[in-house]
DOVEXTI-518607 format. One line per 3 residues: their letters; for each residue y, x negated, z of N, C-alpha, C. Coordinates in nm, 4 decimals. Atoms other than C-alpha are relative to their C-alpha. Example, Ala and Ser with C-alpha at 12.3 -4.5 7.8 and 13.67 -1.06 7.14 Angstrom:
BEGIN
AS) -0.1190 -0.0890 0.0000 -0.4500 -1.2300 0.7800 0.1200 -0.0900 0.0000 ~ -0.1190 0.0820 -0.0060 -0.1060 -1.3670 0.7140 0.1090 0.0770 0.0730
This chain:
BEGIN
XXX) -0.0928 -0.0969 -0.0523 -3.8045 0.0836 -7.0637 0.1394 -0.0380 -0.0469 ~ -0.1209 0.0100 0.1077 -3.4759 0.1329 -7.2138 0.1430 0.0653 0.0870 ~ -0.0857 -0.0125 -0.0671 -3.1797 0.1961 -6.9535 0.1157 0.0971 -0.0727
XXX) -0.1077 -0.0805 0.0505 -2.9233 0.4674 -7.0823 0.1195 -0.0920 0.0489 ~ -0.1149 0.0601 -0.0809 -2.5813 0.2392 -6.9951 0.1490 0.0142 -0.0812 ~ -0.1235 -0.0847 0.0208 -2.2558 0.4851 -7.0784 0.1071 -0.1072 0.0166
XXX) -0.1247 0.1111 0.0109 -1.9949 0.1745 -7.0068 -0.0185 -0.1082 -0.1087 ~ -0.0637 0.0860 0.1508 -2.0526 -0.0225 -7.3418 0.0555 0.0198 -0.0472 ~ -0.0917 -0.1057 0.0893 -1.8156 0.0028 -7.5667 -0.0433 0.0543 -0.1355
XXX) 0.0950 -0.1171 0.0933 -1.8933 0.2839 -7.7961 -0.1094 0.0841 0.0288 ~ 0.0765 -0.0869 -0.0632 -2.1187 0.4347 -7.5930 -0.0017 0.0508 0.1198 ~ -0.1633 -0.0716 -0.1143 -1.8642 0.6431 -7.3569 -0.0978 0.1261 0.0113
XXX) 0.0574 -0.1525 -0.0316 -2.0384 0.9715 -7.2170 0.1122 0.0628 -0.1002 ~ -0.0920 -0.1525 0.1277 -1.8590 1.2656 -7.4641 -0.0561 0.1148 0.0298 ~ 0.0180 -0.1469 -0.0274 -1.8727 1.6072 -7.4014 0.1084 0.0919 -0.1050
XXX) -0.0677 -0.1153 0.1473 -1.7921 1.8416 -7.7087 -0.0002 0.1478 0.0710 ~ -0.0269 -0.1196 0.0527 -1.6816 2.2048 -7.6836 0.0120 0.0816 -0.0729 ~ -0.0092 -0.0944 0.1249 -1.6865 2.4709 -7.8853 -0.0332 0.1292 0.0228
XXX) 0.0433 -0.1468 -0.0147 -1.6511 2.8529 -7.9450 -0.1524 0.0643 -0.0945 ~ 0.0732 -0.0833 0.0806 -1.9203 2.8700 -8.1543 -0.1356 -0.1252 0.0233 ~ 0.1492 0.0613 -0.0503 -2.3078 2.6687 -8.1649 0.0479 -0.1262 -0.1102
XXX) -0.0213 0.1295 0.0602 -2.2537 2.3177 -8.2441 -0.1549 -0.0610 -0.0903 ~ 0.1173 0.1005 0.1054 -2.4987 2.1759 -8.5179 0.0370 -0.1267 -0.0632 ~ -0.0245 0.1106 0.0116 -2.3448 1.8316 -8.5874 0.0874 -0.0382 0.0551
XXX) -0.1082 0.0488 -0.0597 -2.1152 1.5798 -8.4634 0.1243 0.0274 -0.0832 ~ -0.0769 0.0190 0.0158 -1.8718 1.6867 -8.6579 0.1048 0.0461 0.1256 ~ -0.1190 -0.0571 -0.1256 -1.5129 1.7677 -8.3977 0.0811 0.0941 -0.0238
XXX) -0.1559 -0.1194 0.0340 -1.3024 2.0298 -8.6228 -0.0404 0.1057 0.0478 ~ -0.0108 -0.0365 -0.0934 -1.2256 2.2648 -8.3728 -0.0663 0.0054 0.1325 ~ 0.0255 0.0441 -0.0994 -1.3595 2.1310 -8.1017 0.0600 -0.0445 0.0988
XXX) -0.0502 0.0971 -0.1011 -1.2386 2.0043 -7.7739 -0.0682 -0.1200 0.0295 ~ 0.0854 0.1709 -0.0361 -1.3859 1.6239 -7.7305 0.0805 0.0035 0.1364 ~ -0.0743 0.0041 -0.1238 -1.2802 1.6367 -7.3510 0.0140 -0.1593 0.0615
XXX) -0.0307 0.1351 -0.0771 -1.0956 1.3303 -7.2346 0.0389 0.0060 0.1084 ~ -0.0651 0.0313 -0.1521 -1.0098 1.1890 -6.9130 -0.1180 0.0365 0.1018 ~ 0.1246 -0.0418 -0.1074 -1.3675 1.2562 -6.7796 -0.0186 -0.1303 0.1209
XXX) -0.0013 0.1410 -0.1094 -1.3881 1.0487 -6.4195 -0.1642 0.0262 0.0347 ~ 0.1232 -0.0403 -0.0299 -1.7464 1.2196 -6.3628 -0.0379 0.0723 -0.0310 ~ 0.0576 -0.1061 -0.0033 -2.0144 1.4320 -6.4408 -0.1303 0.0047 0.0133
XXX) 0.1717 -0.0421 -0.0370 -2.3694 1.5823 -6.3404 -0.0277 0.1311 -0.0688 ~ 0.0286 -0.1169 0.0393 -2.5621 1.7817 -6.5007 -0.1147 0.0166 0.0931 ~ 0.0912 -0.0357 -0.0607 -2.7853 1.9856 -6.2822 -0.1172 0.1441 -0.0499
XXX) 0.1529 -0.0726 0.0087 -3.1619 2.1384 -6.3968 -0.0126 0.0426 0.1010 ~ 0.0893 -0.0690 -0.2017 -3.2373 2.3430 -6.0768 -0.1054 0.0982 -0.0480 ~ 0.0906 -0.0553 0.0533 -3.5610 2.4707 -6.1444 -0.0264 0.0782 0.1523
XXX) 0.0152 -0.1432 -0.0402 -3.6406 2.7806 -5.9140 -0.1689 -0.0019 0.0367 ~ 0.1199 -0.0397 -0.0104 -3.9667 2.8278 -5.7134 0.0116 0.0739 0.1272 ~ 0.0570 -0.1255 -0.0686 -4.1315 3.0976 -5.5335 -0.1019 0.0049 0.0732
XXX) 0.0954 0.0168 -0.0877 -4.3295 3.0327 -5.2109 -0.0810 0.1577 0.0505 ~ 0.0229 -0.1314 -0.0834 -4.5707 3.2661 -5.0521 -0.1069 -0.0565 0.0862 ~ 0.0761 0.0013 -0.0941 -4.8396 3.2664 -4.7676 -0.0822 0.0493 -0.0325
XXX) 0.1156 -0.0584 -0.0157 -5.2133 3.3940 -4.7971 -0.0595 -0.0236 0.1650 ~ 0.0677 -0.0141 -0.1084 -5.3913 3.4801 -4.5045 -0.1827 -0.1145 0.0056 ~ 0.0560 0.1339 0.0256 -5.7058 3.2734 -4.6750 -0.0038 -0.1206 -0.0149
XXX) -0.0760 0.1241 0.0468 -5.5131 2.9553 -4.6982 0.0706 -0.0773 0.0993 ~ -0.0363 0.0795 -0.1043 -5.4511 2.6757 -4.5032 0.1944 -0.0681 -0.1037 ~ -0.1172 0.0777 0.0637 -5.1276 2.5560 -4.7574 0.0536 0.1480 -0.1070
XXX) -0.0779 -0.1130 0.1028 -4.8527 2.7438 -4.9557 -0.0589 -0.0090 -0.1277 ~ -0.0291 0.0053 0.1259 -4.8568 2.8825 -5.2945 0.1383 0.0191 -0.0684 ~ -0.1409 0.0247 0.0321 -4.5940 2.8476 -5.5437 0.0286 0.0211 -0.2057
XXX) -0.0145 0.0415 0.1040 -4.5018 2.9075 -5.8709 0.1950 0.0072 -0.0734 ~ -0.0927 0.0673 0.0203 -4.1971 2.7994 -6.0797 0.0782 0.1107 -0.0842 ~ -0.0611 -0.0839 0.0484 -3.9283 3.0959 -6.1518 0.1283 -0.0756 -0.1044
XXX) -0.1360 0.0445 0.0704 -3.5911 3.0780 -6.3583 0.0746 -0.0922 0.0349 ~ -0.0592 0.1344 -0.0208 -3.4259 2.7339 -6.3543 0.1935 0.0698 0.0109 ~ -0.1246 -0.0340 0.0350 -3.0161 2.7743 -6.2770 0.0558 -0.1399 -0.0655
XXX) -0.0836 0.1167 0.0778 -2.8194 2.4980 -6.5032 0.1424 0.0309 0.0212 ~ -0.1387 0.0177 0.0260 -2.4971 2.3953 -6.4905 0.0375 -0.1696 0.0176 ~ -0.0490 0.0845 0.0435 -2.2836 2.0961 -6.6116 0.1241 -0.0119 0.1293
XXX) -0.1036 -0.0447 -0.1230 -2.0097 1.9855 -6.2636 0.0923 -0.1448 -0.0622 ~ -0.0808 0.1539 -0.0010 -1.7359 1.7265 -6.3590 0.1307 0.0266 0.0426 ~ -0.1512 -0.0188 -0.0273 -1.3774 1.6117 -6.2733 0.0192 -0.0760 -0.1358
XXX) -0.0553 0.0632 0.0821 -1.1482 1.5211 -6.5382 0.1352 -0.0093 0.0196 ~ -0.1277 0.0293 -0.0063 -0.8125 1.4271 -6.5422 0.0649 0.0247 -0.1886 ~ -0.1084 -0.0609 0.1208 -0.5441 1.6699 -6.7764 0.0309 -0.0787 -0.0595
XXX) -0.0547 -0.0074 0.1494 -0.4991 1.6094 -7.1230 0.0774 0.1664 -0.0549 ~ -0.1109 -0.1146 0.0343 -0.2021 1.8536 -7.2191 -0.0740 0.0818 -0.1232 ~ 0.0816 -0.0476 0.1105 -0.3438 1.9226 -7.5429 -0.1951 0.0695 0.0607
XXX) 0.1776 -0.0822 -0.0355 -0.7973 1.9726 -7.3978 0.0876 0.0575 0.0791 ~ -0.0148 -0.0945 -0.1416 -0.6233 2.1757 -7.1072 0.0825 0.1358 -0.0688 ~ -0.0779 -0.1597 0.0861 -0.3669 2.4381 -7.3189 0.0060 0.0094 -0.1026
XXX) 0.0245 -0.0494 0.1442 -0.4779 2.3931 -7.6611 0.1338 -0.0819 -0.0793 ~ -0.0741 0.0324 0.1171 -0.3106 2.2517 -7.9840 0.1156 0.1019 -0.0107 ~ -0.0763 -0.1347 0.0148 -0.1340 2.5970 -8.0280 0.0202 -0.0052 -0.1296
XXX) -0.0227 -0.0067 0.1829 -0.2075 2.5999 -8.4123 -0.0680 0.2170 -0.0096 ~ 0.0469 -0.0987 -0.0317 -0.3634 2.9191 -8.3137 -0.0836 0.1109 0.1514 ~ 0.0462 -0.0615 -0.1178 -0.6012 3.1559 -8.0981 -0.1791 0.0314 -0.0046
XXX) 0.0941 -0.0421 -0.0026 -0.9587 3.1348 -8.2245 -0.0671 -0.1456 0.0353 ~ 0.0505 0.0995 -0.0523 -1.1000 2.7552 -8.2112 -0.0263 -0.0475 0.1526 ~ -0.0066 0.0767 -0.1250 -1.2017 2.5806 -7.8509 0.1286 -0.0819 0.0035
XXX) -0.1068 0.1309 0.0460 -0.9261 2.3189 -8.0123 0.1345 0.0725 0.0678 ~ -0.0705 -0.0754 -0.0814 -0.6935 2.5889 -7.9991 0.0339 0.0756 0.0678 ~ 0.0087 -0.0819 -0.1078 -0.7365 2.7554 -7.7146 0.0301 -0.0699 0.0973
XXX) 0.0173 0.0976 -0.0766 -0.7949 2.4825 -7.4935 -0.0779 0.0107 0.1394 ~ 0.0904 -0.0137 -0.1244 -0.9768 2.4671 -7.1200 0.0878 0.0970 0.0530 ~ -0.0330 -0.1100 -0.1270 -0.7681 2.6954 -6.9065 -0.0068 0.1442 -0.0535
XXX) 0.0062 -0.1452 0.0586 -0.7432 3.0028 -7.1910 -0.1471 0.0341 -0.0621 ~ 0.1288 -0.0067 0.0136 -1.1077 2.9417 -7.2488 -0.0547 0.0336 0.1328 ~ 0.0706 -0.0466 -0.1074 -1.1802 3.0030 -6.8713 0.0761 0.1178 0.0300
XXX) -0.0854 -0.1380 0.0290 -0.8677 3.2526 -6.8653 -0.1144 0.0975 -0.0358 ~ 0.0086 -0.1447 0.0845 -1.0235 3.4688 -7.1109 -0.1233 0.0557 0.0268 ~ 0.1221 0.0108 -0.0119 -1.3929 3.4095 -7.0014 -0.0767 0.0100 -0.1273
XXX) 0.0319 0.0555 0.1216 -1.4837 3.2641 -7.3356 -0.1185 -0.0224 0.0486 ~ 0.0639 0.1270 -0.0151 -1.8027 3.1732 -7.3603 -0.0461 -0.1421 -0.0971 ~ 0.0017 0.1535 0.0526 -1.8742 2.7950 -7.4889 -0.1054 -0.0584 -0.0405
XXX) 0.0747 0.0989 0.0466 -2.1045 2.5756 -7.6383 0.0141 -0.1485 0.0148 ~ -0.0337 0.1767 -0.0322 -2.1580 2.1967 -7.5578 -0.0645 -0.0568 -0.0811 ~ 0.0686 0.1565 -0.0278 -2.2982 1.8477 -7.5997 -0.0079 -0.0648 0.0388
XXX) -0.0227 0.0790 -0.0476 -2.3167 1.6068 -7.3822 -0.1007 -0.0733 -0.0238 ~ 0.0484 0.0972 0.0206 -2.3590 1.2982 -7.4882 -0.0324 -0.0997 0.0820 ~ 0.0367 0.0637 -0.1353 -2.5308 1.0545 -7.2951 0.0469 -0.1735 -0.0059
XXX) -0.0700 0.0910 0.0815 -2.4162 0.7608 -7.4887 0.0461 -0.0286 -0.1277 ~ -0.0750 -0.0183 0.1208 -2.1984 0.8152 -7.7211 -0.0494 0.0758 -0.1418 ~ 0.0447 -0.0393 0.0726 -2.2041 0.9306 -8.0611 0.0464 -0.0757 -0.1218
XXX) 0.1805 -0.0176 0.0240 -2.3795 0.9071 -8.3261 -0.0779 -0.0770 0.0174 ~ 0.1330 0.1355 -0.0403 -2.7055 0.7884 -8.2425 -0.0580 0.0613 0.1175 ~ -0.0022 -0.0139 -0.1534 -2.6569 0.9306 -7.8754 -0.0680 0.0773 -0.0010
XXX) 0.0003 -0.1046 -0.0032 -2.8726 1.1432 -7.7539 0.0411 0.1353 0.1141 ~ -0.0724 -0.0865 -0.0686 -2.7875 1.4855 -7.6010 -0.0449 0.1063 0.0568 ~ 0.0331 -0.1703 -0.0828 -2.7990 1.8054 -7.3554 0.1098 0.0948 -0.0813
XXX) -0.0979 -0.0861 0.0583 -2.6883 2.0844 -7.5442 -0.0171 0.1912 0.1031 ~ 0.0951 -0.0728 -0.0202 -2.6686 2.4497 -7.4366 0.1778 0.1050 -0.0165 ~ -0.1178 -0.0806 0.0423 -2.3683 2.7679 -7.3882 -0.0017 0.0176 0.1328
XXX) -0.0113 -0.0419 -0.1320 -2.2410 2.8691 -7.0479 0.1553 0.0766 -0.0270 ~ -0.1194 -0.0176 -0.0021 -1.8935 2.9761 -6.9174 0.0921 -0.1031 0.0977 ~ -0.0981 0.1343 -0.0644 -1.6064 2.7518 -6.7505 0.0015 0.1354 0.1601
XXX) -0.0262 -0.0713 -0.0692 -1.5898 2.8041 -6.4070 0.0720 -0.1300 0.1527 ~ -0.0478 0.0782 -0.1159 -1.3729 2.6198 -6.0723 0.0789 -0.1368 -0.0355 ~ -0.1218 0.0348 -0.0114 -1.0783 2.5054 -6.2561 0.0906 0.0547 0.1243
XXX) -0.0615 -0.0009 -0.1268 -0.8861 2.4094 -5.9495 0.1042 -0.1095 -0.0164 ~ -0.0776 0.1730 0.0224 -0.5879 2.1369 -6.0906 0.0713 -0.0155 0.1056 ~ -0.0330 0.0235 -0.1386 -0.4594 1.9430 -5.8093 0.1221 -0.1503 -0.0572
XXX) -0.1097 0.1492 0.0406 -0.1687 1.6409 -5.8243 0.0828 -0.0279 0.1253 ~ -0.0527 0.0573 -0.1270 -0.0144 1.4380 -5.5139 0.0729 -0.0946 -0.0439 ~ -0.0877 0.1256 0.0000 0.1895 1.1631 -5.4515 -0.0701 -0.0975 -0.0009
XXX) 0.1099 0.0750 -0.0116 -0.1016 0.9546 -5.4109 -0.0574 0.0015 -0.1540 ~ 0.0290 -0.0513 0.1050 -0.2558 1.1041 -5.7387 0.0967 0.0523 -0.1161 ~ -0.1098 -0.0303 0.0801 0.0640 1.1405 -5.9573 -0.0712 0.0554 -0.1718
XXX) 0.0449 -0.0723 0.1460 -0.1588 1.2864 -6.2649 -0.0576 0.1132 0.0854 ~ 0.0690 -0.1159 -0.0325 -0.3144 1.6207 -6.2778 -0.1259 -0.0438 -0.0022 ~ 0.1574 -0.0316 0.0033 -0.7241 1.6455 -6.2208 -0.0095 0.1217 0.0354
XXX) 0.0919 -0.1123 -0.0086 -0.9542 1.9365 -6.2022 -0.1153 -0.0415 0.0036 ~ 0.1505 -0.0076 0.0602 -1.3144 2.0256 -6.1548 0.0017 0.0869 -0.0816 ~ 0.0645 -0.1306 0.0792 -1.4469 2.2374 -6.3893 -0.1461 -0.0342 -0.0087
XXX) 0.1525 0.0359 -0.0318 -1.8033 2.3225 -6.4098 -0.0302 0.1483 -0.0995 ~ 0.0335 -0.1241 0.1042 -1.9912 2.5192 -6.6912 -0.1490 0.0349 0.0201 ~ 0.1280 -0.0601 -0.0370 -2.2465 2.7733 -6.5722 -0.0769 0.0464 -0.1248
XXX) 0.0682 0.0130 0.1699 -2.5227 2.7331 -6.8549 -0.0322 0.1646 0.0571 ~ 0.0725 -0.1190 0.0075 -2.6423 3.0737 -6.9408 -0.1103 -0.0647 -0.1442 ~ 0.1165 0.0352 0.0546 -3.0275 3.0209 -7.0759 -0.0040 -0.1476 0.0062
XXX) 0.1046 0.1819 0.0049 -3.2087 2.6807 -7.1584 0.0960 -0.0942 -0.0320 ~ -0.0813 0.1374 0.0057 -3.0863 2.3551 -7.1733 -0.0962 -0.0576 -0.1284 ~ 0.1094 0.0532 0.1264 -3.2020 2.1857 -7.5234 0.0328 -0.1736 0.0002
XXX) -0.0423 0.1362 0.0502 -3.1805 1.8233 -7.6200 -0.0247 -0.0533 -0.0975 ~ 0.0176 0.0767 0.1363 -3.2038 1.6281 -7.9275 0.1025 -0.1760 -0.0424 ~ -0.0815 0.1175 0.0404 -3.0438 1.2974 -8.0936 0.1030 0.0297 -0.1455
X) -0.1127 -0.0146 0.1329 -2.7336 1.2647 -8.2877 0.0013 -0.1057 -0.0760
């Protein structure tokens, strides 16, 4: 057994963005989102109980799974309002005019690092940017959380 362990160095959880379907590690126009303090990804797989009158125990079978990706990160000026080299990349757009506009996105999350790492890939939309900052907390954070629309895939980079 082989322990996934994200705090070595070089093998940092990563989470790529993109407006369009990521097929390699490369990053040009991409958001590589820094300042991640957490994240879960949640498979919720979907089932459907019922009762028979012949039957001492339920039946059940296994409907549409909901996915979604939930993390906090702490603002990066640049991943949060974009480069401003333009208006079509994830890069330059950045997280808030990508949930603004209701973009939808493409990921990767890496599970340890990259390359080598392997990964959950899939497309959703950004949703429960909420940035918050105190006296206690003198930086900005947010959650954001990306509601997958369809399957969750995985593979190695």
């Amino acid at each position: 057994m082989a322990y996934i362990n994200s705090a070595e160095a070089g093998k940092f959880v990563t989470l790529h963005i993109s407006t369009a379907t990521i097929a390699s590690t490369a990053t040009t126009g991409m958001i590589v989102v820094s300042g991640l303090q957490n994240i879960t990804l949640n498979n919720g797989n979907s089932v459907f109980r019922w009762r028979q009158l012949d039957s001492t125990s339920e039946s059940a079978v296994a409907t549409a799974a909901t996915n979604q990706i939930s993390m906090n990160i702490v603002i990066d000026d640049t991943d949060y309002f974009g480069d401003g080299s333009g208006d079509t990349t994830a890069e330059d757009k950045g997280l808030f005019k990508l949930s603004n506009d209701k973009n939808k996105v493409y990921f990767r999350l890496y599970y340890a690092g990259v390359p080598g790492g392997r990964y959950v890939s899939g497309s959703g939309y950004f949703t429960g940017l909420a940035p918050t900052v105190s006296p206690d907390s003198p930086v900005w954070i947010t959650p954001l959380t990306i509601e997958v629309d369809g399957d969750l895939a995985s593979g190695t980079a």
